[in-house]
C-alpha positions as CSV (number, residue, x, y, z in Angstrom):
1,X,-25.4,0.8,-23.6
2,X,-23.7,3.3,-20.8
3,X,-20.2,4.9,-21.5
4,X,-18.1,5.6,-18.6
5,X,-14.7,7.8,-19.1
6,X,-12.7,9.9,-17.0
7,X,-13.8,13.7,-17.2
8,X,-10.3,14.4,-19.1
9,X,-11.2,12.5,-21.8
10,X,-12.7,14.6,-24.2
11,X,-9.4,17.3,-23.2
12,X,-8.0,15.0,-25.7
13,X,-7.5,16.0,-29.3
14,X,-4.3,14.8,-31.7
15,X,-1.9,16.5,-32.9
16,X,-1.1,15.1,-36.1
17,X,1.9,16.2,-37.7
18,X,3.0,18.4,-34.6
19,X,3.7,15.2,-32.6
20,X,7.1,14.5,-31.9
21,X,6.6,10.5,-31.6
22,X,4.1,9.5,-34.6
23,X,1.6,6.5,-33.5
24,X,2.2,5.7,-36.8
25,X,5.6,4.1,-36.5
26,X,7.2,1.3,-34.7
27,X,4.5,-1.1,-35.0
28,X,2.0,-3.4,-37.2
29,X,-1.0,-1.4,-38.4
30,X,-3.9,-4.3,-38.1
31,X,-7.4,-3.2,-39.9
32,X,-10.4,-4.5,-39.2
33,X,-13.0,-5.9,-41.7
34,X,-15.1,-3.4,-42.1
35,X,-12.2,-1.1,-42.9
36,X,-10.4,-3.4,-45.1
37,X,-13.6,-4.3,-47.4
38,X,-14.2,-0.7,-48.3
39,X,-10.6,-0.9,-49.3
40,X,-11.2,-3.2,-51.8
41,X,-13.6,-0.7,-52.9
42,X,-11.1,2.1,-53.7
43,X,-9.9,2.5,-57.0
44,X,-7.5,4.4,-59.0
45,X,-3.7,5.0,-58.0
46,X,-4.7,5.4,-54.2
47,X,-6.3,2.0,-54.8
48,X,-3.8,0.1,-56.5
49,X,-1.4,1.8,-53.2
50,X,-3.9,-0.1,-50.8
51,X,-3.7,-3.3,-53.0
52,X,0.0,-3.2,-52.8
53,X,0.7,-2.8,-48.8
54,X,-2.6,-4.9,-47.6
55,X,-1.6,-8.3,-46.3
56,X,-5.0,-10.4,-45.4
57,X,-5.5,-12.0,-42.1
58,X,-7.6,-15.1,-41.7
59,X,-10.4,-12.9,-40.0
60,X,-11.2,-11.0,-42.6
61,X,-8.7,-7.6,-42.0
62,X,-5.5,-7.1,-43.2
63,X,-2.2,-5.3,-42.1
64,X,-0.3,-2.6,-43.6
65,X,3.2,-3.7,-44.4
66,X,5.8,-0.9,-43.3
67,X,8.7,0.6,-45.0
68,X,11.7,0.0,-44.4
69,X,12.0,2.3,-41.4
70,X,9.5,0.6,-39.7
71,X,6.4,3.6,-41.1
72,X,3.2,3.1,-41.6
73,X,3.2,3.8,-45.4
74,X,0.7,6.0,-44.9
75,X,2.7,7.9,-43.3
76,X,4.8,11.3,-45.2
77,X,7.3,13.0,-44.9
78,X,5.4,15.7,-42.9
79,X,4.1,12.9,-40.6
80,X,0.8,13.1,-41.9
81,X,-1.9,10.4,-43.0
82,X,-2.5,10.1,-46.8
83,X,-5.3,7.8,-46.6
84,X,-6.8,10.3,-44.0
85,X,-6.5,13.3,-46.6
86,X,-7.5,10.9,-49.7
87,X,-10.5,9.1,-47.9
88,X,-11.5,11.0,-44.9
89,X,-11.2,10.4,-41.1
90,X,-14.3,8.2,-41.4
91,X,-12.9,6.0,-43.4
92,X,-9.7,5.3,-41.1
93,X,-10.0,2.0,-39.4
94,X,-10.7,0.7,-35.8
95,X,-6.8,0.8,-34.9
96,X,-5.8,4.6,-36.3
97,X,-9.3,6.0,-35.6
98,X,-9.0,4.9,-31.4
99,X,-5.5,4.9,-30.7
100,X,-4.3,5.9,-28.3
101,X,-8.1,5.1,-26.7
102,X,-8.8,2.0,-25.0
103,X,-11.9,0.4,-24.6
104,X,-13.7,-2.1,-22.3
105,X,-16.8,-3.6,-22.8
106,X,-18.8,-5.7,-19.6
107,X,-22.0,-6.0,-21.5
108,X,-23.9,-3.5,-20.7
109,X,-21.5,-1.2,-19.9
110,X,-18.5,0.2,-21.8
111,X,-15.1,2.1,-20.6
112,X,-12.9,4.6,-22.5
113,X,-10.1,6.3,-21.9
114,X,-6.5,7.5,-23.6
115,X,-3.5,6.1,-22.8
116,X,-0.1,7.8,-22.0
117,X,1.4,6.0,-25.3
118,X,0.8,8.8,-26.9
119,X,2.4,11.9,-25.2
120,X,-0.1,14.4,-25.8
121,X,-2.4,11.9,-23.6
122,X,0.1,11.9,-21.1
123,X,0.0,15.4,-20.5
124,X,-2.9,15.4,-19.3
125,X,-3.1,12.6,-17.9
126,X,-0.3,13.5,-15.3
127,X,-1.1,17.1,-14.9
128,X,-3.9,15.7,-12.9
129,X,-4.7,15.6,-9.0
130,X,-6.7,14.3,-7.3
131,X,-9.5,11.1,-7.7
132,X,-10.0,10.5,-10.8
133,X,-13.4,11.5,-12.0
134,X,-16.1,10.2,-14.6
135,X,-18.6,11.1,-16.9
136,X,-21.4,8.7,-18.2
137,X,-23.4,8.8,-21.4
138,X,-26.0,6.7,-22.9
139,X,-24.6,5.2,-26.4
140,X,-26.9,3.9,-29.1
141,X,-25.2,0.1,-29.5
142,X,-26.5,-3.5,-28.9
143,X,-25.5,-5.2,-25.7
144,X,-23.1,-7.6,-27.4
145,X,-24.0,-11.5,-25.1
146,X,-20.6,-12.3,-22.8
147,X,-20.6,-15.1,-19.9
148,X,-19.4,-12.3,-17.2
149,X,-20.5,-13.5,-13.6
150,X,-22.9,-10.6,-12.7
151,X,-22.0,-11.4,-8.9
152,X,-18.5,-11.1,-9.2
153,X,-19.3,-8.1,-11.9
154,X,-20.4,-5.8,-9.0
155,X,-17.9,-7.1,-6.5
156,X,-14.9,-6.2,-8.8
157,X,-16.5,-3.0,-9.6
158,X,-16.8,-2.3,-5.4
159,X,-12.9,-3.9,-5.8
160,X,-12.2,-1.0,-8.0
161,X,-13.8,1.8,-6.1
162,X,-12.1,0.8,-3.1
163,X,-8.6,0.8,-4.7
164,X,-9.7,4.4,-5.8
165,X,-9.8,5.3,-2.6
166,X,-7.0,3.9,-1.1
167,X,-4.9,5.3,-3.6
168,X,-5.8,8.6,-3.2
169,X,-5.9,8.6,0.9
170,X,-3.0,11.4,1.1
171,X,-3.2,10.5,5.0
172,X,-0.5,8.0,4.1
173,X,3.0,7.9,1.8
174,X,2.3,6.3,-1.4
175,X,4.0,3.0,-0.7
176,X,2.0,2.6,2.0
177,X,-1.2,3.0,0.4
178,X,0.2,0.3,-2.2
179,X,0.8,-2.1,0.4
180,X,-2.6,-1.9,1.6
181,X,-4.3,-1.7,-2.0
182,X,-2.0,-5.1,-2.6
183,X,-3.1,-6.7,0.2
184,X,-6.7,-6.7,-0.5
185,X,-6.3,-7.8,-3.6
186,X,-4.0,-10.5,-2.6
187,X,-6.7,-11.4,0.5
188,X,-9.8,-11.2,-2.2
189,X,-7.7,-13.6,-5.0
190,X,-7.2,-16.2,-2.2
191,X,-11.3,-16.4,-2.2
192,X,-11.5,-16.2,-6.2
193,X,-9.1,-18.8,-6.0
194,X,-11.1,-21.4,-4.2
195,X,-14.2,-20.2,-5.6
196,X,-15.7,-18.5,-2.2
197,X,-16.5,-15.1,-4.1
198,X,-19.5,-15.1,-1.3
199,X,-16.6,-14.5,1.3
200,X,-15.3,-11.6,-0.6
201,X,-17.8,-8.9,0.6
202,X,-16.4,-9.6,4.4
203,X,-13.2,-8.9,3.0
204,X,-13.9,-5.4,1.3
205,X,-15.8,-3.8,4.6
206,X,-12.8,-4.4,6.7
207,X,-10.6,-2.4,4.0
208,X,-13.6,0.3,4.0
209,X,-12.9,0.5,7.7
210,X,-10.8,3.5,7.7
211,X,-10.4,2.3,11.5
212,X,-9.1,-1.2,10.2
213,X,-6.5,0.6,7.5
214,X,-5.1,2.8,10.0
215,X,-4.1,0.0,12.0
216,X,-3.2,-2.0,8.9
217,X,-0.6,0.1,8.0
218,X,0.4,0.9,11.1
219,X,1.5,-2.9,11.5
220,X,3.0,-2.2,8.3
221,X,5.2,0.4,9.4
222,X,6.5,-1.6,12.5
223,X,6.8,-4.5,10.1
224,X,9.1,-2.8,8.3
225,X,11.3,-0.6,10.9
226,X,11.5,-4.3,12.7
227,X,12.9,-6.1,9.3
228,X,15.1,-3.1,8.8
229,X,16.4,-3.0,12.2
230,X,17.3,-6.9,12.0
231,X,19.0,-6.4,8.5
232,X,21.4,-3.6,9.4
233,X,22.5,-5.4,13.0
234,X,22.7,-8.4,10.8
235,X,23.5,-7.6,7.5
236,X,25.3,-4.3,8.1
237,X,23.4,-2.5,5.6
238,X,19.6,-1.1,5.1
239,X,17.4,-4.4,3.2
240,X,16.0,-1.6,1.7
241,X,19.6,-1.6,-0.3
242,X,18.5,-5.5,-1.2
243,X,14.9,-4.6,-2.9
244,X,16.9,-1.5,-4.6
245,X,18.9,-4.2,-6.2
246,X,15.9,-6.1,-7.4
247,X,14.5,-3.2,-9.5
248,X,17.4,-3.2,-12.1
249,X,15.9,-6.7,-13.2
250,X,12.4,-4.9,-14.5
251,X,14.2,-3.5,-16.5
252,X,15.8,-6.7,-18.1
253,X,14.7,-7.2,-21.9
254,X,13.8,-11.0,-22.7
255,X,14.7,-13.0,-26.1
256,X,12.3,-11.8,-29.2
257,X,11.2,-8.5,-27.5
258,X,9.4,-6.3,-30.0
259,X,10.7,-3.0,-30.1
260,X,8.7,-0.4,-30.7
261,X,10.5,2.9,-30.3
262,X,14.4,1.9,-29.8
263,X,14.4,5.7,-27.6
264,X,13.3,3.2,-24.8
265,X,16.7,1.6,-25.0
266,X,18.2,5.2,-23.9
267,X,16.4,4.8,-20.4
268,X,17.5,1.6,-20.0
269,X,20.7,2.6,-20.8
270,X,20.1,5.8,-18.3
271,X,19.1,3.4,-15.6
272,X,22.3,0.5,-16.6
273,X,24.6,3.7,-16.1
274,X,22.5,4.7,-12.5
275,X,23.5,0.8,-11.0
276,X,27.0,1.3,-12.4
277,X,27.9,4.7,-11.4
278,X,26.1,4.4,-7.2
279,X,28.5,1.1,-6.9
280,X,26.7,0.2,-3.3
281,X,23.1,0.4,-2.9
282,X,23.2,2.7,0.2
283,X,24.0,5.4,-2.3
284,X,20.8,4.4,-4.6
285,X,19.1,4.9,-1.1
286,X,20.4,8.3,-0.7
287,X,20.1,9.5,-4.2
288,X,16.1,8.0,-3.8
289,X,15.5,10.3,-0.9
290,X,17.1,13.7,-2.6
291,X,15.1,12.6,-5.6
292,X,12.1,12.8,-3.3
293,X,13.4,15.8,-2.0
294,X,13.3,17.2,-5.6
295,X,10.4,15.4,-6.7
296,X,8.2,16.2,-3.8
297,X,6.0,18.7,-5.5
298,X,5.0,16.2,-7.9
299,X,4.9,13.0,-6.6
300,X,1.2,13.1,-7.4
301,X,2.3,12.1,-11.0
302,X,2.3,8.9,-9.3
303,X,-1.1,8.7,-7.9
304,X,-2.4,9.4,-11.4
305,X,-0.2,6.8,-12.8
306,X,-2.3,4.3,-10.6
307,X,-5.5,5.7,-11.7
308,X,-5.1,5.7,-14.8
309,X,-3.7,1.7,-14.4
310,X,-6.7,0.9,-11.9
311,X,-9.2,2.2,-14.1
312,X,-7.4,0.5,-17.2
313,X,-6.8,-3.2,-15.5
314,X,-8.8,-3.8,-12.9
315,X,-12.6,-5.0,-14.0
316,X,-11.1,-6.6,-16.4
317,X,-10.5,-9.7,-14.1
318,X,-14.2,-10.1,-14.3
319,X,-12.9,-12.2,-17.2
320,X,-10.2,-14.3,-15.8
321,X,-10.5,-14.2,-12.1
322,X,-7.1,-13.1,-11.7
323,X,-7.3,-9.7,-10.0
324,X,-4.0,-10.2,-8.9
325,X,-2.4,-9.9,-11.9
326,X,-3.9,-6.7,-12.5
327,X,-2.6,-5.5,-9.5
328,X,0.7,-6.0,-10.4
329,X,0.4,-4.5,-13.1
330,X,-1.0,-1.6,-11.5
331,X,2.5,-1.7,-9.2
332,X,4.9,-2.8,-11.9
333,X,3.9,-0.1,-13.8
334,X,5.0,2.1,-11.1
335,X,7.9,0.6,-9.8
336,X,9.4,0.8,-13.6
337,X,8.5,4.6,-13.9
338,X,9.6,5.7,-10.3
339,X,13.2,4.0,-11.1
340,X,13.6,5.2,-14.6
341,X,12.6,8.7,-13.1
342,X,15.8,8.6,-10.7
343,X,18.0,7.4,-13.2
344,X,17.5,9.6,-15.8
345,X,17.3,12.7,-13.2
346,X,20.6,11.2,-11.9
347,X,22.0,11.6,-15.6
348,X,20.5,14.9,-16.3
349,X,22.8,16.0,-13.7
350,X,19.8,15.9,-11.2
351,X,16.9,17.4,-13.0
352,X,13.7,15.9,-14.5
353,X,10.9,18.1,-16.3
354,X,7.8,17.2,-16.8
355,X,8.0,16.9,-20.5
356,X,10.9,14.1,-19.5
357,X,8.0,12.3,-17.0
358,X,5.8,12.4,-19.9
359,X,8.2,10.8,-22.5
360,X,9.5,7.9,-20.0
361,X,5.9,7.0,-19.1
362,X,4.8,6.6,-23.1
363,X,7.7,4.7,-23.9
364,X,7.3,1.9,-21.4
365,X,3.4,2.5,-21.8
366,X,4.2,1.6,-25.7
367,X,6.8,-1.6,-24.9
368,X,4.0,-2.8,-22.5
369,X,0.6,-2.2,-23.1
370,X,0.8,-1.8,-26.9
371,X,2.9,-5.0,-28.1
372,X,0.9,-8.1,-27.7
373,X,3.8,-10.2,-27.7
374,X,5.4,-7.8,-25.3
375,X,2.3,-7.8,-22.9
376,X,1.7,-11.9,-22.4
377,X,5.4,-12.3,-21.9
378,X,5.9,-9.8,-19.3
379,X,2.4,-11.0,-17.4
380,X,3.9,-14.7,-17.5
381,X,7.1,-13.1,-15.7
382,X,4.7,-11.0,-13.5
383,X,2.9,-15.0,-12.1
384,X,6.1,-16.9,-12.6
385,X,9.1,-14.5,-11.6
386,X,9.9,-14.5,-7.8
387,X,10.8,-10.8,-8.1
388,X,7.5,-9.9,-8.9
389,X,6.2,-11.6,-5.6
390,X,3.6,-10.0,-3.6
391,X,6.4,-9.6,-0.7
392,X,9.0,-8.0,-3.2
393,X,6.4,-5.2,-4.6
394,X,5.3,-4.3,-1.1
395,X,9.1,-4.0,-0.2
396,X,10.1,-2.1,-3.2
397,X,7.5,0.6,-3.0
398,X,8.0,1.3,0.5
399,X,11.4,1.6,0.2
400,X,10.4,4.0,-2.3
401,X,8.6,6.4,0.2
């Protein structure tokens, strides 16, 4: 079997008890199997601790039930792992030993790569610039059997490269190189859709026509001064005022959310107190562009947000057809960050480090992408929600530029 991560991967190392958000808090530990067998096997005190926190699960694992302040019990006072200094780091299971690591397997080939739920991961992850870049290994591991359409395998995986490189294209602002990465998804879903994956090819050579982009999103452009013209003579304000409006909705919680670190709350409340304090949405314009002003030296943050999401997301529609989804995903994720970003720089009294960037981005990465629950409600708002429209998200990040 091949292994593919990004070069940065093995810059990662944990940092245990220095950590100033534990991955051991906040959420369910689950253990797999393997793990929870040789569990059974421990005796003595440390045993009999196991015995008493292990809660079996129909396939075999089990899950750690936590204390009262939502810890890993496990976890002491110094934020250290007992069962990692009484058993060894080999004997930690699937979910402690790989977090904050995700992996994909498409047969024959499996991904890795850290998340930026864990803030040390983010760190490096947006210190980064430039295309993200990979290194492959051979891996001693059966190729597990899977029903993955080897066809439109290798025509997501040209999908991919492709929104690689229109990501990256610095010849254009950021929103407009999301406008054109969401239009060819939107254009090669339509053909997934009705099942004409032998059309799809056509549609990828016109968006590796450098030629074709340019003009692409240079219709965009006059698109979009044409809509905001006809807004203001008819509206009497920018309709990039309207989309700013939209965005305080992502950040709307739904009924049942898990939380898992309540610190996410403070930028919500950061970005409820942004909406309150600008009154008219032609101020949140004007504080966007002084943000950019500020900002402007590292806006790249945001192009390694989107490769870190497109590397993450995007092959994975191999297994449900909707590539789509995983673009939005992609842009959500983005949209969220960007507007949390103002808001809290607007509180700070107009400043944002990039230990601040680091912390926002692992908090919503840990609401999101770590919470089951949290992740299949959000993508049913992402297909359902008219705000998460393929029109709105083009508006919202160029209005973003």
């Amino acid at each position: 079997m091949k292994l593919v991560t990004p070069k940065y991967y093995e810059e990662f190392k944990c940092i245990a008890g220095d950590c100033t958000d534990t991955c051991c808090a906040g959420w369910d530990v689950d253990v797999d199997k393997k793990s929870n067998d040789f569990y059974k096997t421990v005796t003595g005190p440390f045993g009999d601790r196991l015995k008493a926190v292990s809660v079996d699960d129909e396939e075999g694992g089990c899950t750690f039930t936590l204390t009262m302040e939502k810890r890993c019990p496990f976890l002491n006072d110094a934020n250290l792992c007992d069962l990692y200094t009484e058993l060894g780091e080999d004997k930690l299971c699937d979910t402690c030993a790989e977090f904050p690591r995700f992996i994909n397997n498409f047969g024959a080939l499996r991904e890795m790569g850290i998340a930026p739920s864990c803030k040390t991961a983010g760190e490096i992850i947006f210190a980064k610039r430039g295309m993200m870049e990979f290194s492959e290994s051979d891996i001693d591991e059966d190729i597990a059997l899977n029903d993955i359409d080897p066809f439109v395998y290798m025509l997501l995986r040209r999908v991919r490269k492709l929104s690689f490189n229109l990501i990256n294209d610095t010849d254009y602002k950021l929103g407009e190189r999301i406008a054109a990465f969401l239009a060819m998804s939107r254009d090669v879903q339509r053909l997934l859709d009705i099942q004409e994956d032998e059309k799809i090819g056509n549609v990828l050579k016109a968006y590796e026509n450098k030629d074709l982009v340019d003009e692409a999103i240079k219709n965009i452009r006059k698109r979009r001064l044409e809509s905001e013209t006809l807004s203001a003579r008819k509206l009497g304000f920018p309709q990039d005022a309207k989309y700013f409006e939209q965005i305080k909705h992502y950040f709307d919680s739904f009924e049942g959310m898990e939380v898992i670190n309540p610190d996410w709350y403070k930028v919500c409340q950061a970005v409820d107190k942004f909406y309150e304090d600008i009154k008219e949405s032609r101020k949140a314009i004007e504080l966007k562009d002084e943000f950019n002003e500020y900002y402007k030296d590292r806006l790249a943050e945001y192009d390694q947000l989107f490769n870190y999401t497109i590397f993450r997301y995007l092959l994975d529609a191999v297994n449900d057809y909707d590539l789509l989804l995983k673009t939005t995903i992609c842009i959500v994720w983005y949209i969220v960050l960007k507007a949390a970003d103002i808001a809290v720089w607007y509180c700070n009294g107009k400043t944002l480090s990039f230990t601040e960037q680091v912390d926002i981005a692992h908090l919503y990465s840990r609401q999101f992408e770590h919470s089951y629950s949290n992740f299949e409600v959000y993508n049913e708002m992402f297909e359902t929600n008219e705000i998460y429209s393929v029109t709105n998200l083009e508006a919202i990040c160029l209005m973003f530029d």
